[in-house]
MDTraj code that builds the backbone (N, CA, C; nanometers):
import mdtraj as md
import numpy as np

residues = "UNK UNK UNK UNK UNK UNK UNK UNK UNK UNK UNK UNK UNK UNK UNK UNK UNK UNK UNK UNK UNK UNK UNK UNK UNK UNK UNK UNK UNK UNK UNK UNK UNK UNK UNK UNK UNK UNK UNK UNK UNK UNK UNK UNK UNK UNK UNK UNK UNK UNK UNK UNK UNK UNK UNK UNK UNK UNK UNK UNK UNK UNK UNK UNK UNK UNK UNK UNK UNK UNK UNK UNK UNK UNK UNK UNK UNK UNK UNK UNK UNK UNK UNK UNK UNK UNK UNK UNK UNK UNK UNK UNK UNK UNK UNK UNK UNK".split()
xyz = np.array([
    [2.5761, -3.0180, -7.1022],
    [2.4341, -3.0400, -7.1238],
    [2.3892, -2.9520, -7.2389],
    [2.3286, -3.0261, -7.3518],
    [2.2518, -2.9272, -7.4443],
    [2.1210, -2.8657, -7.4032],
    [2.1001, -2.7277, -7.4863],
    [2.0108, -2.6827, -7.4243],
    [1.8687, -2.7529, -7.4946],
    [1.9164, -2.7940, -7.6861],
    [1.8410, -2.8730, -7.7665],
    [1.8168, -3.0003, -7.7477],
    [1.8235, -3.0381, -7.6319],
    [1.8132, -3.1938, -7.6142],
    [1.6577, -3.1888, -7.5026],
    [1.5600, -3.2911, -7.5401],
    [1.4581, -3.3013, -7.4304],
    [1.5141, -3.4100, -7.3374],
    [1.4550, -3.3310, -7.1970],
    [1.4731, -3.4604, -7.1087],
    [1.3584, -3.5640, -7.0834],
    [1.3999, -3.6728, -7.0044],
    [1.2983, -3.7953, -7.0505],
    [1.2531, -3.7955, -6.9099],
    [1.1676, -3.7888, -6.8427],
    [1.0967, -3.7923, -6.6787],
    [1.0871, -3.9552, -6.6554],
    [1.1678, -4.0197, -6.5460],
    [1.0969, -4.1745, -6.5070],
    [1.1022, -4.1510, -6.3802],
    [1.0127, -4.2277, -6.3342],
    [0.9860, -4.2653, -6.1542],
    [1.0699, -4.3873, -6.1542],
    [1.1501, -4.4042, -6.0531],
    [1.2411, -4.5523, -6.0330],
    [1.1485, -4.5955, -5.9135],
    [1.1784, -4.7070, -5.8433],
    [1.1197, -4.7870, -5.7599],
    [1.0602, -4.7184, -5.6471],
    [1.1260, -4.6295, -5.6162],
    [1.0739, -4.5213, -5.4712],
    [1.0047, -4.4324, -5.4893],
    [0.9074, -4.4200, -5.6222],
    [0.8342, -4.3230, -5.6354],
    [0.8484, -4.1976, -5.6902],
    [1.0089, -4.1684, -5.6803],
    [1.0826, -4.0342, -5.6876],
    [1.0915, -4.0059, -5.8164],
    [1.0439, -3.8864, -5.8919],
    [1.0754, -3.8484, -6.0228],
    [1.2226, -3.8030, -6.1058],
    [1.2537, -3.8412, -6.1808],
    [1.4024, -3.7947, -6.2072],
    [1.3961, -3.7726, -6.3511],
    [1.5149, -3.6798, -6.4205],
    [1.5101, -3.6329, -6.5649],
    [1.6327, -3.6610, -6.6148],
    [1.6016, -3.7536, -6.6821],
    [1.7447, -3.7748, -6.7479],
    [1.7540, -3.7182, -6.9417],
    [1.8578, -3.7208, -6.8971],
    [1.9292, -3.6545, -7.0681],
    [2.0123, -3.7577, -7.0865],
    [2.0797, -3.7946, -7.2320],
    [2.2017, -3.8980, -7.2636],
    [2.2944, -3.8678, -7.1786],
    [2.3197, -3.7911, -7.1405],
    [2.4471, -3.7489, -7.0650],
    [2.4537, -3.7847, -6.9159],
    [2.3580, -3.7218, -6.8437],
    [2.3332, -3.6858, -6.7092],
    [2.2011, -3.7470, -6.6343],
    [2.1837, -3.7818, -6.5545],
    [2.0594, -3.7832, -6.5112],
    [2.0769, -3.7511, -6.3036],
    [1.9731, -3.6726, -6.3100],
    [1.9343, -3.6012, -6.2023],
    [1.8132, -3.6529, -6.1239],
    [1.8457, -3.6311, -5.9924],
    [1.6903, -3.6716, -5.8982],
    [1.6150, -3.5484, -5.8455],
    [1.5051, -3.5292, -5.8661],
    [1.4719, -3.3730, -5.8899],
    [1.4275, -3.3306, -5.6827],
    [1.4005, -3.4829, -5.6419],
    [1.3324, -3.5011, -5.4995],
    [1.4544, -3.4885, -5.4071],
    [1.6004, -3.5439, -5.4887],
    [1.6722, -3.5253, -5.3500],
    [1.7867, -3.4083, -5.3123],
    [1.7044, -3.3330, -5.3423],
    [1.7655, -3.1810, -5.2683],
    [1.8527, -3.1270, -5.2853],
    [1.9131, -3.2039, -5.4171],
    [2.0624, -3.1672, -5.4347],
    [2.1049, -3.0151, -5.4995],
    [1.9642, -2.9836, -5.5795],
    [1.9470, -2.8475, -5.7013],
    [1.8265, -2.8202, -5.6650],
    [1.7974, -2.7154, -5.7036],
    [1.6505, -2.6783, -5.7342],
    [1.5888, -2.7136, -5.8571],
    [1.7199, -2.7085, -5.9398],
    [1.6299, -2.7048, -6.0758],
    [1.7478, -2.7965, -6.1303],
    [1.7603, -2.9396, -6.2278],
    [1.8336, -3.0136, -6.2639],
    [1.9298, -2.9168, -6.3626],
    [2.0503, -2.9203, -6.3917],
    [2.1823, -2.9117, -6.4003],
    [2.2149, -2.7436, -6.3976],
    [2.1536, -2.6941, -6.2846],
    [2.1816, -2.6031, -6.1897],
    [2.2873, -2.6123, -6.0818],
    [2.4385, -2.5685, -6.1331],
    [2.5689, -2.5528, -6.0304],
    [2.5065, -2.5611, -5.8695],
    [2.6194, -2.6389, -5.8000],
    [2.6387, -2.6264, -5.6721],
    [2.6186, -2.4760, -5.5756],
    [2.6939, -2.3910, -5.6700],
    [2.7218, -2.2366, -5.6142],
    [2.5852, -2.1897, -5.6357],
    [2.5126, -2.1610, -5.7505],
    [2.3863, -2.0913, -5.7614],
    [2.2881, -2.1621, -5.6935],
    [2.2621, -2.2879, -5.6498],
    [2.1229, -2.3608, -5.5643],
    [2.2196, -2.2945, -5.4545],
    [2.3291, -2.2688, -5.3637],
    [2.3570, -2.2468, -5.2600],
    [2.3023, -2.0946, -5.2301],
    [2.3857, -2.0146, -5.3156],
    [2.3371, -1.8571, -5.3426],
    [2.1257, -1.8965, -5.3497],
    [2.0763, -1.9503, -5.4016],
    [1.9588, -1.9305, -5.4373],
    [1.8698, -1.9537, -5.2308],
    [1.9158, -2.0862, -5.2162],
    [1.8786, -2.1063, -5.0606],
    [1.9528, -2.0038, -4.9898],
    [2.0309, -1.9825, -4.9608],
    [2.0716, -1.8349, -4.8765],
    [1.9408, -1.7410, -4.9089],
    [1.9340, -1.7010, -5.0195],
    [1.8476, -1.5869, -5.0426],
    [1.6785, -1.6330, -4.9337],
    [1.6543, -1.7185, -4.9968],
    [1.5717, -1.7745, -4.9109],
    [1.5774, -1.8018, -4.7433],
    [1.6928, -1.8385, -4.7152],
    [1.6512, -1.7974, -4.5379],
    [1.6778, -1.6900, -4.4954],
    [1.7895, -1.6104, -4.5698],
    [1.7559, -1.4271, -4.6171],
    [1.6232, -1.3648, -4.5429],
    [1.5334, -1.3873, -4.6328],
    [1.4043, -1.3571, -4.6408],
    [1.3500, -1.3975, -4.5378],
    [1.3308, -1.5601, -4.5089],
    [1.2648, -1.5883, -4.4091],
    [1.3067, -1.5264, -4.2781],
    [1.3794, -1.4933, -4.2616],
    [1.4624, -1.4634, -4.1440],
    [1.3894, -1.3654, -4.1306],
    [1.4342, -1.2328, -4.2282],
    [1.3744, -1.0868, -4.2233],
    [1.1894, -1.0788, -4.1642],
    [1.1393, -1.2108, -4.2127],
    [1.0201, -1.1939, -4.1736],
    [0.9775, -1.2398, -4.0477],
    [1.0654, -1.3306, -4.0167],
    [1.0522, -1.3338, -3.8648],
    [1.0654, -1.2452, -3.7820],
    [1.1794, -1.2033, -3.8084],
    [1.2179, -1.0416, -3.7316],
    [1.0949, -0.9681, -3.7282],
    [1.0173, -0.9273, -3.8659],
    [0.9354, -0.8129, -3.8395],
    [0.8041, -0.8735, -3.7402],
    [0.7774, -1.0225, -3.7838],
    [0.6712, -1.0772, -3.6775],
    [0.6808, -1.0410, -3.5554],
    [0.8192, -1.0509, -3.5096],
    [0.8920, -1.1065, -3.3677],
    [0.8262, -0.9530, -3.3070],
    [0.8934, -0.8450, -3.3697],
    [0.9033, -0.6936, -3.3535],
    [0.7590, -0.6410, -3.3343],
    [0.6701, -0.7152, -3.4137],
    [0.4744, -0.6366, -3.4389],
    [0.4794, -0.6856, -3.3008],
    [0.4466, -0.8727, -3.2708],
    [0.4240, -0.8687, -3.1570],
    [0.4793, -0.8269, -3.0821],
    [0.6600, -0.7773, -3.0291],
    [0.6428, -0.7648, -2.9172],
    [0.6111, -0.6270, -2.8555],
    [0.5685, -0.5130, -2.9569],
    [0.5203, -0.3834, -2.9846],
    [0.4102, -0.4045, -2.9196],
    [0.3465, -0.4962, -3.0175],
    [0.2034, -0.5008, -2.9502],
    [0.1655, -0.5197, -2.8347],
    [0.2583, -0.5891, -2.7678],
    [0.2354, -0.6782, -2.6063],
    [0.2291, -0.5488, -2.5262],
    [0.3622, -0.4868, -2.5125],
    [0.4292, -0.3672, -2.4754],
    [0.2643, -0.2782, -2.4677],
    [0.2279, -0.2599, -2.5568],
    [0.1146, -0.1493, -2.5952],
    [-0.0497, -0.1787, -2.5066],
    [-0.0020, -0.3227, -2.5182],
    [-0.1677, -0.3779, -2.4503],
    [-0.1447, -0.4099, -2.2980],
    [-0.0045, -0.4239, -2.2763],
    [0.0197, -0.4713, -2.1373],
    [0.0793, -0.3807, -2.0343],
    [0.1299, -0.2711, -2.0846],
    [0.1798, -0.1514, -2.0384],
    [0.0971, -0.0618, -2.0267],
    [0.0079, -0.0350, -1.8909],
    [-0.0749, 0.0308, -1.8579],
    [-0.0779, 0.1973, -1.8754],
    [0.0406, 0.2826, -1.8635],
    [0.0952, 0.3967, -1.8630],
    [0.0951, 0.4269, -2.0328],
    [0.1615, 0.3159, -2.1272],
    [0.1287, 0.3594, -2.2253],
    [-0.0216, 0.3550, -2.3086],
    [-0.0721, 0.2443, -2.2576],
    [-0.2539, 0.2395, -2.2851],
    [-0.2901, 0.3346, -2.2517],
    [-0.2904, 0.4038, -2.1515],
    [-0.3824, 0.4705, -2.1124],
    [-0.3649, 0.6279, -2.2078],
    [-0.2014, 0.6289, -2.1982],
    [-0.1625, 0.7494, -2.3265],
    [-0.2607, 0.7615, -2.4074],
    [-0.2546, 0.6318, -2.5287],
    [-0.3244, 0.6043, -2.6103],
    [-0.4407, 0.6127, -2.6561],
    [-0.5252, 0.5377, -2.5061],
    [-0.6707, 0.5990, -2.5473],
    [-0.7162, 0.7055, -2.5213],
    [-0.6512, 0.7902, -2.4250],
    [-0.6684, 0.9241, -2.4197],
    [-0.6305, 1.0546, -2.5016],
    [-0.5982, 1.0335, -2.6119],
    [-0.5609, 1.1078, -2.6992],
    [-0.5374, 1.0603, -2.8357],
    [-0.6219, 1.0719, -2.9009],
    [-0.6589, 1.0448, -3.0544],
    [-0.5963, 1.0634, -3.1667],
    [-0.5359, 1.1832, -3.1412],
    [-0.4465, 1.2570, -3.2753],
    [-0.3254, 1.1515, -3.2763],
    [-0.2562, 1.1590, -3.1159],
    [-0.1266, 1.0808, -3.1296],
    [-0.1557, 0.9329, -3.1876],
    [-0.2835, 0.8899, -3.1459],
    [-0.2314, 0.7386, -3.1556],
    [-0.3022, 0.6859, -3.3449],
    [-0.3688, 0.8109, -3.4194],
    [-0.4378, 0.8271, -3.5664],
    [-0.2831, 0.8424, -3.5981],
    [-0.1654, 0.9001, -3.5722],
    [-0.0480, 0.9325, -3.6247],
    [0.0347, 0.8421, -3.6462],
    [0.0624, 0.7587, -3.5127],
    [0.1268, 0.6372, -3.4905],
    [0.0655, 0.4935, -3.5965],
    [-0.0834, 0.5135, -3.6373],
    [-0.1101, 0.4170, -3.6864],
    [-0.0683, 0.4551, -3.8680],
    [-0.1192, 0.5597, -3.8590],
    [-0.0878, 0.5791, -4.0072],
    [0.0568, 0.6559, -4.0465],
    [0.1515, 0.6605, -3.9607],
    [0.3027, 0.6782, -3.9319],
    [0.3726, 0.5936, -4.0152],
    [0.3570, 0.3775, -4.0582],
    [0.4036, 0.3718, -4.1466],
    [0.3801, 0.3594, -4.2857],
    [0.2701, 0.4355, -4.3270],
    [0.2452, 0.4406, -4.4112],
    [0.2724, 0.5761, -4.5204],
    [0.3663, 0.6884, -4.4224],
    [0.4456, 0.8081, -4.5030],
    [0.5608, 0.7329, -4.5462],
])
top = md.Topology()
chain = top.add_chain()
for i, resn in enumerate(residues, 1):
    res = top.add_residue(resn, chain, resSeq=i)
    for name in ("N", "CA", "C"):
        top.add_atom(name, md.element.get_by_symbol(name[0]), res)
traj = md.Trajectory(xyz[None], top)
């Protein structure tokens, strides 16, 4: 693929946009790349990275709430909590050192 060559954008019958070059032509809708004549290995590496991430953020969701539950539903530790100010001003601003 040249890098000096423009590609030409057509919609075929299904609506779907595709870019073709003299050489090659690509369907940009069916999932095959992210980005047209982008290797097999790097769209694979690129989606990994991505449920990577998503993952990690589930985790930390998963973790706030079930902290939180723990904190509101656990009577022994509530009561810690509101009874003493310093500890629980520490704990809040704890991750923010």
């Amino acid at each position: 693929m040249m890098f000096d060559q423009q590609p030409h954008h057509q919609q075929d019958k299904r609506g779907y946009t595709s870019v073709k070059n003299d050489d090659e032509q690509f369907d940009i809708e069916s999932g095959e790349t992210l980005y047209p004549g982008l290797s097999l290995g790097e769209n694979q590496l690129r989606w990994g990275f991505i449920r990577k991430v998503y993952g990690i953020l589930s985790a930390q969701i998963l973790l706030t709430t079930i902290v939180s539950v723990i904190t509101v539903f656990y009577t022994p530790l509530n009561l810690l909590l509101r009874g003493n100010s310093p500890l629980l001003l520490f704990l809040v601003f704890l991750p923010f050192i």
